[in-house]
C-alpha positions as CSV (number, residue, x, y, z in Angstrom):
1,X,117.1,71.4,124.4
2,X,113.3,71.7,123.4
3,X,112.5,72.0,126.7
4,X,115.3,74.0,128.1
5,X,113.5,76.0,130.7
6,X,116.6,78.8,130.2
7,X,114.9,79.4,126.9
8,X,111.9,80.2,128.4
9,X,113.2,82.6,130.8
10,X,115.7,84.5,128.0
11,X,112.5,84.7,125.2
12,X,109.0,85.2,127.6
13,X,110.2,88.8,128.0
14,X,110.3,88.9,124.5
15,X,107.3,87.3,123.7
16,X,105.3,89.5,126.0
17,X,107.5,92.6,124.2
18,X,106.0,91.7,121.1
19,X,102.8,91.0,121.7
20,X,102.4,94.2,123.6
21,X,104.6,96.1,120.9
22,X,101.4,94.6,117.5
23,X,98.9,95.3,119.8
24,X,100.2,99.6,119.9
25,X,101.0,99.3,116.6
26,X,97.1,97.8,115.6
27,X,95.5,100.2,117.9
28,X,97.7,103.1,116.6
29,X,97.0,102.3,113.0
30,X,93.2,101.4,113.4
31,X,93.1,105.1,115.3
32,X,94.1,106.9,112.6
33,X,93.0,105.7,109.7
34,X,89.7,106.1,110.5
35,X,90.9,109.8,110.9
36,X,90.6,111.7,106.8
37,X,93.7,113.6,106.3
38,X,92.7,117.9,105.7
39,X,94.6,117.3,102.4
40,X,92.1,114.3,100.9
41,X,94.9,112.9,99.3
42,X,95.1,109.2,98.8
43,X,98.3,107.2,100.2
44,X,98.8,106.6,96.6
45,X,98.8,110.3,95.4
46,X,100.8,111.5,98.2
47,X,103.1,109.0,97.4
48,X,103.3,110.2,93.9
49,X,102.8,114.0,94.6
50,X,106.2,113.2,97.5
51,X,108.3,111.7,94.4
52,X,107.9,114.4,92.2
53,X,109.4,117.2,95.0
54,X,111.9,115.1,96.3
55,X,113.5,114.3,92.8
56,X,112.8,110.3,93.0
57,X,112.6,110.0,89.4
58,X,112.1,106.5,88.5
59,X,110.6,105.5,91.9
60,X,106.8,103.9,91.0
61,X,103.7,103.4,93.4
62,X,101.4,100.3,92.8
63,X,99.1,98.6,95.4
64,X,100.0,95.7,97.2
65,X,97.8,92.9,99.0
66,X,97.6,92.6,102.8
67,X,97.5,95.0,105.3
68,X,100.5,96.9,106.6
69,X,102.8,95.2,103.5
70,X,103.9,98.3,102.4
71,X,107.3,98.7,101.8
72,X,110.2,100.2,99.1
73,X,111.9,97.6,96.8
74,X,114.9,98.9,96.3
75,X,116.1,96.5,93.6
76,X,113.1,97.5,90.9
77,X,112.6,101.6,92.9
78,X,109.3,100.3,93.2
79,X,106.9,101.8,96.2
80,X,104.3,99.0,97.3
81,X,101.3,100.1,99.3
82,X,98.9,98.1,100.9
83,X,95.3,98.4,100.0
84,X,94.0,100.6,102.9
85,X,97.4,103.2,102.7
86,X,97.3,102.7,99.0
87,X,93.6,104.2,98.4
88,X,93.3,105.6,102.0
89,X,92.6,109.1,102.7
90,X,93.6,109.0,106.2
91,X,96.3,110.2,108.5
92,X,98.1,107.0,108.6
93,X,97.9,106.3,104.9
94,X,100.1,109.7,104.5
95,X,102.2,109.0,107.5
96,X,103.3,104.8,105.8
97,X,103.8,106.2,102.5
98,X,105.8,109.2,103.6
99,X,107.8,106.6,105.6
100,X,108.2,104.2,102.8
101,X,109.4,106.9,101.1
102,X,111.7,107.8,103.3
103,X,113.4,104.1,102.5
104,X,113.6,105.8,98.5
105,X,115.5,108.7,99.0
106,X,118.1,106.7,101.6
107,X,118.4,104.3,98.7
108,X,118.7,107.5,96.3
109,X,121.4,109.0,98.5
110,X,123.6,105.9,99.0
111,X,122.5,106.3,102.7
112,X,125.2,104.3,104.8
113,X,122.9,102.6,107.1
114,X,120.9,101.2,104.7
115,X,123.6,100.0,102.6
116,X,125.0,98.1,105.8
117,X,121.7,96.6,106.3
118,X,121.3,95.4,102.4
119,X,125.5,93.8,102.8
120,X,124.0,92.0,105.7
121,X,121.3,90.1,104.2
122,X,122.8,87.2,102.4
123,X,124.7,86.7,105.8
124,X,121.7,86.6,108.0
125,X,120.1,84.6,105.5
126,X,122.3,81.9,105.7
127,X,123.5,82.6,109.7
128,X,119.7,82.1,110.5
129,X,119.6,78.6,109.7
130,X,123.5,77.1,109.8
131,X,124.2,78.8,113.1
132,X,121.8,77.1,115.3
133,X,122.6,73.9,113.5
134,X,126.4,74.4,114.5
135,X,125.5,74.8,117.8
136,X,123.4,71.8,117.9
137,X,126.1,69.7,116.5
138,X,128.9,71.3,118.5
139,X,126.7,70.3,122.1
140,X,125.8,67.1,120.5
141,X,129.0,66.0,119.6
142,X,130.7,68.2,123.0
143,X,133.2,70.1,120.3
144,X,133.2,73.6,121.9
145,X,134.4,75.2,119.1
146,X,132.2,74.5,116.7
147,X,129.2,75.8,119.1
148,X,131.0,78.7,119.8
149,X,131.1,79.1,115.6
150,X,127.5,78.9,115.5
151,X,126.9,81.0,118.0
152,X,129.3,83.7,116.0
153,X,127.4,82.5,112.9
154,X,124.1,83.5,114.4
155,X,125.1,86.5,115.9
156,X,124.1,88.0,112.6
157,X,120.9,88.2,113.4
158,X,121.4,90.3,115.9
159,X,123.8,92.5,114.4
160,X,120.8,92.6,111.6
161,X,118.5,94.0,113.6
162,X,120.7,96.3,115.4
163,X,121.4,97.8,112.1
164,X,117.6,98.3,110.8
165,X,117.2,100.5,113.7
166,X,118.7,103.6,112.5
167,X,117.3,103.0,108.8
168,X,113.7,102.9,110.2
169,X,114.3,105.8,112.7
170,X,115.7,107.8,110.0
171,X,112.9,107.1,107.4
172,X,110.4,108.3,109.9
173,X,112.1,111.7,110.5
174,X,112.3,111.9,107.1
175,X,108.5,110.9,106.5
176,X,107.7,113.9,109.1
177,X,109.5,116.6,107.2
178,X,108.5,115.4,103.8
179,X,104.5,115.8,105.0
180,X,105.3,119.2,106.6
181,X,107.4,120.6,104.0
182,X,104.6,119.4,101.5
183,X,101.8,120.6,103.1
184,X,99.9,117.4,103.2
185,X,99.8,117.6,107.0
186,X,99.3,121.2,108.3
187,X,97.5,120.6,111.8
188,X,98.8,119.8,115.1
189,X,96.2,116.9,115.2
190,X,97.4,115.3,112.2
191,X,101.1,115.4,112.7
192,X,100.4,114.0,116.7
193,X,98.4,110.9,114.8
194,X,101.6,110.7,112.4
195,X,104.3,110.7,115.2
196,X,101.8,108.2,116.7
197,X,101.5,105.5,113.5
198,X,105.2,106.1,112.9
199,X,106.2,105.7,116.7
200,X,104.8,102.6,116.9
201,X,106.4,101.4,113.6
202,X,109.6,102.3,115.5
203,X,108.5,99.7,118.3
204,X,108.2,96.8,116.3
205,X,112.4,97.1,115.0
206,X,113.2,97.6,118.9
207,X,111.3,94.9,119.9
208,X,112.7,92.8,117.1
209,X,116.3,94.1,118.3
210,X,115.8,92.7,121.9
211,X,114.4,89.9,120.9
212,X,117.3,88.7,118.6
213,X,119.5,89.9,121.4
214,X,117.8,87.6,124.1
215,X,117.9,84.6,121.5
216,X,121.8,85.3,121.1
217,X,122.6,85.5,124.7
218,X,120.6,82.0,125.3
219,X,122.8,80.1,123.2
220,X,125.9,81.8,124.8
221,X,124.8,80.8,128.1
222,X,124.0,77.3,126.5
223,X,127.4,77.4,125.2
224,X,129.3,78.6,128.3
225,X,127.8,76.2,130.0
226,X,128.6,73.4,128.4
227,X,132.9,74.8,128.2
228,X,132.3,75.3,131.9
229,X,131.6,71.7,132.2
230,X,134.4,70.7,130.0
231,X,136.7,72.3,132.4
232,X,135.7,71.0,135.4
C-alpha cells in the first residue's frame, strides 16, 4: 500500500497544487509588506482601531511567534498576530489583521459557517487518524465493510475543508470592507495589494480542499477495488 502507484497519480496533482499555491502566497506576502500602508498604522493598531468600530468588545490583540501564525481564537476572543503583521506598517499587515478580524465578528454574529466548521472538529480530529486505520484493517483482513466505514470515517476531512471555504472567503470580504469603510486603505494601489495577500490566502483553503478530496477518492478506488474483486 506504501507503494501504491494509484496514490501517486490521485496526490502528485496535489502536491504540485500546493507547492505552487505557498509559493503565490510567499511572493504575494513578501510583495506587499515591503509596501508602507498611507495610514502608518501598525497591524496591531489597526487591529485595535477595527475592534473598537465594529463593536468587538472583549476581542484582544497580542503578538504571536512565527511568520503568517496569525489567527482568531475564538475560545479566549483573543487576536494573535505574527511578529511582521503585528508591528508592520505595511499593506499586508492591514490586509491579515483585517482578515483575522473578519474570523471575530463571524464568531460575534453566530455566523453559520463557522459554527459548522467549529462542530466539525472533534470529528475530523478523530476521522483523521481511525479512518485510515479502518481501511487498513478492513483490506487486510478483506472485510469490505469495515473499509468502506473508514472510508466514511475519513471523509470528514473532506467535508472539513469543504466547509472552511466559505468562512475564509467570507472573512476576506469582510477584511475589504472593514479597511475601506475605516479609511485605513484609501488608494487603488493599496486595496489591489490587499485583494492580492488575501487572494492568495484564499488559494491555500482551495488547494487544501482538493487535496483532501483527491486523498478521499484514492481510498474509494482502493476500496472499490478490492469489493470488485470480492465479486468476481
Amino acid at each position: 500500500m506504501l507503494f501504491d502507484s494509484r496514490y501517486l497519480m490521485f496526490m502528485l496533482p496535489a502536491i504540485l497544487l500546493m507547492m505552487v499555491v505557498q509559493f503565490y502566497v510567499r511572493s504575494a506576502y513578501s510583495k506587499w509588506s515591503q509596501v508602507p500602508a498611507r495610514s502608518r498604522f501598525t497591524g496591531a493598531q489597526a487591529a485595535q482601531r477595527l475592534i473598537q468600530s465594529g463593536g468587538l468588545y472583549g476581542v484582544r490583540v497580542e503578538g504571536v511567534a512565527g511568520e503568517l501564525t496569525d489567527h482568531y481564537d475564538p475560545r479566549d476572543k483573543t487576536l494573535r498576530l505574527s511578529r511582521g503583521v503585528h508591528e508592520g506598517t505595511s499593506v499586508a499587515a492591514l490586509a491579515i489583521a483585517a482578515h483575522e478580524l473578519g474570523h471575530a465578528m463571524q464568531d460575534k454574529e453566530e455566523y453559520f459557517p463557522l459554527r459548522l466548521r467549529a462542530m466539525l472538529v472533534p470529528a475530523v480530529n478523530i476521522g483523521s487518524y481511525l479512518g485510515w486505520i479502518l481501511i487498513l484493517i478492513g483490506l487486510f483482513l478483506q472485510l469490505t465493510g469495515i473499509a468502506w466505514l473508514g472510508v466514511a470515517v475519513f471523509s470528514g476531512g473532506a467535508l472539513f475543508a469543504l466547509a472552511t471555504l466559505p468562512v475564509e472567503l467570507n472573512a476576506s470580504a469582510r477584511a475589504r470592507k472593514l479597511l475601506t469603510d475605516s479609511g485605513l486603505i484609501v488608494s487603488e494601489d493599496e486595496m489591489r495589494g490587499v485583494n492580492n495577500v488575501l487572494n492568495a490566502a484564499a488559494l491555500t483553503y482551495v488547494a487544501a480542499l482538493v487535496t483532501a478530496v483527491l486523498q478521499l477518492l484514492y481510498w474509494i478506488s482502493v476500496v472499490a477495488g478490492m469489493s470488485g474483486r470480492r465479486r468476481s
